[in-house]
Z-matrix of the N, CA and C atoms (Angstrom, degrees):
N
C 1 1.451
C 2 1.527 1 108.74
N 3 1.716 2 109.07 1 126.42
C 4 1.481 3 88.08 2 179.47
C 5 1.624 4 114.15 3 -83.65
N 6 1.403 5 94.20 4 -174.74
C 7 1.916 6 101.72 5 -172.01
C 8 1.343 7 117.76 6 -47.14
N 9 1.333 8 131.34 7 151.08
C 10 1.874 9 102.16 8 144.14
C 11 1.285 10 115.42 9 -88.34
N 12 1.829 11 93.06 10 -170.90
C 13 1.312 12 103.42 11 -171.07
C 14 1.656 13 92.56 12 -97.83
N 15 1.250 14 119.86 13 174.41
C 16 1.017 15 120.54 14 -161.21
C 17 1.762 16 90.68 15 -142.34
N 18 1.955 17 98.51 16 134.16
C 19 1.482 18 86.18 17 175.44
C 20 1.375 19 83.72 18 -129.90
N 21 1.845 20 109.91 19 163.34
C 22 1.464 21 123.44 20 179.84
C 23 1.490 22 94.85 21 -100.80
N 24 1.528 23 98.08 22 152.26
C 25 2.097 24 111.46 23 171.80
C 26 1.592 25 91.96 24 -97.64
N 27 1.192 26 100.85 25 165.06
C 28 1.520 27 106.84 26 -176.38
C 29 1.585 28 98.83 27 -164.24
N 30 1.157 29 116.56 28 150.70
C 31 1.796 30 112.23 29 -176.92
C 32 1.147 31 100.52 30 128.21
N 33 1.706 32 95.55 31 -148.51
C 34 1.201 33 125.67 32 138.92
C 35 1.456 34 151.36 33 -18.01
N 36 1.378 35 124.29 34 -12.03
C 37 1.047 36 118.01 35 -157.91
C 38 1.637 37 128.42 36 -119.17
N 39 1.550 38 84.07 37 26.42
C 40 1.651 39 104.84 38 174.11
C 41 1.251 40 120.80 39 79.95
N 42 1.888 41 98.34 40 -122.74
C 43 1.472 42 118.77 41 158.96
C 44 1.085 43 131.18 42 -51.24
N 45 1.857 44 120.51 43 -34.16
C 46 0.822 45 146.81 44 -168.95
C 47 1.784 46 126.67 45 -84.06
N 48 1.395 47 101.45 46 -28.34
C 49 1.731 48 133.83 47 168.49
C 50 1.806 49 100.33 48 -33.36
N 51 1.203 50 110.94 49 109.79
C 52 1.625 51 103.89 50 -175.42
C 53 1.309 52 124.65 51 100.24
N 54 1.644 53 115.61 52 -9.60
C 55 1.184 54 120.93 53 -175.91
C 56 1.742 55 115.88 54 -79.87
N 57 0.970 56 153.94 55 -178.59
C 58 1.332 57 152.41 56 -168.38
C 59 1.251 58 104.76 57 -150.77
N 60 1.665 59 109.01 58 113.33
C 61 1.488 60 114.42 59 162.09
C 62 1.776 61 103.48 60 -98.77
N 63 1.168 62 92.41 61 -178.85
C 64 1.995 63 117.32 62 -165.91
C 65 1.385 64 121.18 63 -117.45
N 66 1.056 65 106.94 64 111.20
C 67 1.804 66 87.67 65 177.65
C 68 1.822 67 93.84 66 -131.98
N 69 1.255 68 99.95 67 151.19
C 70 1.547 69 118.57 68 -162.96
C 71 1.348 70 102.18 69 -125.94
N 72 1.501 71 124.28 70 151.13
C 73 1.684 72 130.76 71 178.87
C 74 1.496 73 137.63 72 55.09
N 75 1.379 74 91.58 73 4.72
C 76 1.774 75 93.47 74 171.91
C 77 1.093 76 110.29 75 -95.95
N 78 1.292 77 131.32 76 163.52
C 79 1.411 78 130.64 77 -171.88
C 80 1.500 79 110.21 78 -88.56
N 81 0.949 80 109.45 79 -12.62
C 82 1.568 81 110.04 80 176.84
C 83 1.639 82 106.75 81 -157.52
N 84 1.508 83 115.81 82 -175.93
C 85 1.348 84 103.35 83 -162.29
C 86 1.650 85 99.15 84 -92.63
N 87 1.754 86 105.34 85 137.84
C 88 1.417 87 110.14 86 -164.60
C 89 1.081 88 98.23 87 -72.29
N 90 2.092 89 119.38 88 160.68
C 91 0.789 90 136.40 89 -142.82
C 92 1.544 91 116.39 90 -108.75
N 93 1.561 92 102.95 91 -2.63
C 94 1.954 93 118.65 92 148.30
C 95 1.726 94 121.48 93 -71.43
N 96 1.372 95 103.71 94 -15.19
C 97 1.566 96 112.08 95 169.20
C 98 1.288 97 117.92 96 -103.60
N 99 1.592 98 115.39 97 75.88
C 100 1.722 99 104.74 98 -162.90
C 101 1.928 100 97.85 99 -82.60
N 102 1.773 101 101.86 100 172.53
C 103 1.338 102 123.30 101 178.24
C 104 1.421 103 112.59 102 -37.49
N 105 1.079 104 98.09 103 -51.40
C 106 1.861 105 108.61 104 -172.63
C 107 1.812 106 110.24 105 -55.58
N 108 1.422 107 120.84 106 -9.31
C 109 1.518 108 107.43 107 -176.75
C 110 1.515 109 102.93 108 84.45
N 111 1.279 110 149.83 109 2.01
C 112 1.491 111 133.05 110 -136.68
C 113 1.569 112 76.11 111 -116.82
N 114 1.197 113 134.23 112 -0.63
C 115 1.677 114 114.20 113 -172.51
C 116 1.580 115 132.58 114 47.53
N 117 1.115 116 143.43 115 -134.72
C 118 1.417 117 133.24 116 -155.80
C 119 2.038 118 89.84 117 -166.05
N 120 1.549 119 93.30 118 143.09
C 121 1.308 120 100.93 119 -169.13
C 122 1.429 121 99.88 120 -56.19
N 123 1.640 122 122.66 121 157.39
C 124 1.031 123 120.52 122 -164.60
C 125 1.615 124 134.85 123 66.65
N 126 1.119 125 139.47 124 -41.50
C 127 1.313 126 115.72 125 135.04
C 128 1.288 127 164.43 126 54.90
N 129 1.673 128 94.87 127 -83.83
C 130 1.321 129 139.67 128 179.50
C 131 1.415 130 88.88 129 -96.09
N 132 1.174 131 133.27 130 -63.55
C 133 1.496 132 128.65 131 -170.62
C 134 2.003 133 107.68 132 -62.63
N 135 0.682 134 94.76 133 -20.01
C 136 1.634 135 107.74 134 -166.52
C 137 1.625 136 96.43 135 -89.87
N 138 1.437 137 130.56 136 -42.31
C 139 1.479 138 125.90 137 -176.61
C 140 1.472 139 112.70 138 -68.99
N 141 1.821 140 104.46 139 -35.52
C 142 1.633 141 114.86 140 -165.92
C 143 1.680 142 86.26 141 -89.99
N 144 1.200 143 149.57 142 -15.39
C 145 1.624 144 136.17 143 168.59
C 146 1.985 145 104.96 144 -64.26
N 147 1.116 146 107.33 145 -43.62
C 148 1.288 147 128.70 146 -165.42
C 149 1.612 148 102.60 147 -72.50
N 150 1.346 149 108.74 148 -47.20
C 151 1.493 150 113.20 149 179.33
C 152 1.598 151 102.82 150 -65.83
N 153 1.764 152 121.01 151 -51.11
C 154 1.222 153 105.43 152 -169.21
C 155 1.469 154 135.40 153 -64.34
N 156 1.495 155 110.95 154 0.48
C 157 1.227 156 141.04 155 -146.43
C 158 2.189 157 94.34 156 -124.58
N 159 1.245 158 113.13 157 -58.92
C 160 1.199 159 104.80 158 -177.87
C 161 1.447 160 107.31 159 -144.58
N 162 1.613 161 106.25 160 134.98
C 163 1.273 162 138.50 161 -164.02
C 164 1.836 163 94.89 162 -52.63
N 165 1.676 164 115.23 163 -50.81
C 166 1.459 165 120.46 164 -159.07
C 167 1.710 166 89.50 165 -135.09
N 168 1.388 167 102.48 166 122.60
C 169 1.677 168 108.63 167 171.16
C 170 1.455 169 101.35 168 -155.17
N 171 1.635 170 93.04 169 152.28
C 172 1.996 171 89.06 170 170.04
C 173 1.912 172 96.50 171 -130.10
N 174 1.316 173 97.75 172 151.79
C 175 1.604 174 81.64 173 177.08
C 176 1.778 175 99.80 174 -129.40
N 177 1.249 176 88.30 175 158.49
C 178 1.525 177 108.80 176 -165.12
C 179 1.649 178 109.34 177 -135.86
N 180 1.612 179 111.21 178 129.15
C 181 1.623 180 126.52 179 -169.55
C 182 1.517 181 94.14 180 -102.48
N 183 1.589 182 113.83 181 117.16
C 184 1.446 183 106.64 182 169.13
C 185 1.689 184 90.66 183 -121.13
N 186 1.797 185 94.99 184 176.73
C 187 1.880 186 94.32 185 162.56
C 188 1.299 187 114.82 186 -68.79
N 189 0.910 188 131.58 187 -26.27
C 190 1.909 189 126.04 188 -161.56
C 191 0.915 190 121.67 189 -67.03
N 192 1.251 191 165.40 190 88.76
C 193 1.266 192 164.58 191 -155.59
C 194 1.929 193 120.30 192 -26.79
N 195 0.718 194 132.68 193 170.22
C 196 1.611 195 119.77 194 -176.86
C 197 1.330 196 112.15 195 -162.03
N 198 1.340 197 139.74 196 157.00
C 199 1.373 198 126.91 197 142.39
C 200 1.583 199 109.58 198 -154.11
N 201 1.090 200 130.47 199 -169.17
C 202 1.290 201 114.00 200 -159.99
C 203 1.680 202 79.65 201 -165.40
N 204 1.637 203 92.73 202 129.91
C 205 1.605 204 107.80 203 -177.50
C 206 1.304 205 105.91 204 -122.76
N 207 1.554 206 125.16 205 157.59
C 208 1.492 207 131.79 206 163.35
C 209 1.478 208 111.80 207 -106.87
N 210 1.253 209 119.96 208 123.61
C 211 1.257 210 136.84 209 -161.72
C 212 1.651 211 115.82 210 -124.82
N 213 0.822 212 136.56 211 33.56
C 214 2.089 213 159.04 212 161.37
C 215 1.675 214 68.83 213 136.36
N 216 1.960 215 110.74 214 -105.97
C 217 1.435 216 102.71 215 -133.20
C 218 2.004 217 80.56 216 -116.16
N 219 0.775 218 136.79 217 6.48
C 220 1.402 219 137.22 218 172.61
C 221 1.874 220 115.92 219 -91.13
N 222 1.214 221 107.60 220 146.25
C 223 1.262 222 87.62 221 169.90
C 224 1.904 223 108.92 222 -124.48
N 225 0.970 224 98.30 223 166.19
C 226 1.619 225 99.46 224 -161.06
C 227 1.604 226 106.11 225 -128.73
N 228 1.559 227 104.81 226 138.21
C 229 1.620 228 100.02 227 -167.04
C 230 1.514 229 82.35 228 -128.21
N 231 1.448 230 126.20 229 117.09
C 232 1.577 231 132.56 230 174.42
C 233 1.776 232 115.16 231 67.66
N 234 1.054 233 114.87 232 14.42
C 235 1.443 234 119.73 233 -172.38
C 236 1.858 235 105.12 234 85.33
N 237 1.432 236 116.39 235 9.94
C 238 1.356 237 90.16 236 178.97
C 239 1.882 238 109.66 237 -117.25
N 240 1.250 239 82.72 238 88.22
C 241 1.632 240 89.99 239 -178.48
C 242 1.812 241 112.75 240 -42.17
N 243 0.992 242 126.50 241 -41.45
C 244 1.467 243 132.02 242 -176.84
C 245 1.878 244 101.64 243 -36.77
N 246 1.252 245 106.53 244 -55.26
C 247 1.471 246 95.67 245 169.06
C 248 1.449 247 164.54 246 -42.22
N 249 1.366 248 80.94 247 -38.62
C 250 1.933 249 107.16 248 169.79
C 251 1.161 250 118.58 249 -83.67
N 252 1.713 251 104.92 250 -41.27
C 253 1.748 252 108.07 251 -174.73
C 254 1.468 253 108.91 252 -56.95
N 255 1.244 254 128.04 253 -17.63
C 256 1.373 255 120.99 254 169.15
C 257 1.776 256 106.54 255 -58.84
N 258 1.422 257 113.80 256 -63.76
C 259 1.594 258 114.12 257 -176.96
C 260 1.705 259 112.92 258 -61.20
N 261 1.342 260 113.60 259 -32.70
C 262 1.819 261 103.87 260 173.36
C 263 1.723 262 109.09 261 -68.17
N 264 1.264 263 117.53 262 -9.60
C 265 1.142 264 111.70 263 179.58
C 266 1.417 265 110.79 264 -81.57
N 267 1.161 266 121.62 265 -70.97
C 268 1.744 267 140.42 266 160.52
C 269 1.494 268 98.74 267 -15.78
N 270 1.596 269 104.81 268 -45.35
C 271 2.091 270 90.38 269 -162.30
C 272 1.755 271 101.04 270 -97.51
N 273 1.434 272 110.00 271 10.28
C 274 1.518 273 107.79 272 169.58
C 275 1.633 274 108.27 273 -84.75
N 276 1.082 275 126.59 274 -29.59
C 277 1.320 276 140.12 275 -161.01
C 278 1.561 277 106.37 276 -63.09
């Protein structure tokens, strides 16, 4: 898989100001991540869900559709549990 691209938040976004999200497979940089760093409403709400949940995460925007379920104590993204158990591990630590 190649790398992503990596975009910085800038603004608003506190703790978060400087942080770098990922987006993978678009041909150019999508058009909810504008030049300015300011990101897309919500965001900010979406980094601090992610933080309260796990200590170390990176997040990444591809085309494919996604969702991410809680299932007892695992969480499951498309039925393929193999994926997440990497991040419940990281945020047990």
């Amino acid at each position: 898989m190649p790398r992503p691209n990596a975009y910085k938040v800038k603004g608003s976004f506190g703790e978060f100001h400087g942080s770098k999200v990922y987006y993978h497979g678009f041909p150019k940089r999508p058009s909810f991540l504008p030049k300015s760093g300011r990101g897309f409403g919500g965001l900010k709400y979406l980094l601090q869900k992610l933080k309260s949940k796990f200590r170390k995460f990176s997040l990444t925007f591809t085309l494919e559709e996604d969702s991410i379920k809680k299932h007892k104590s695992q969480f499951i993204s498309d039925g393929h549990r193999v994926l997440l158990q990497p991040l419940r591990a990281i945020a047990s630590h």
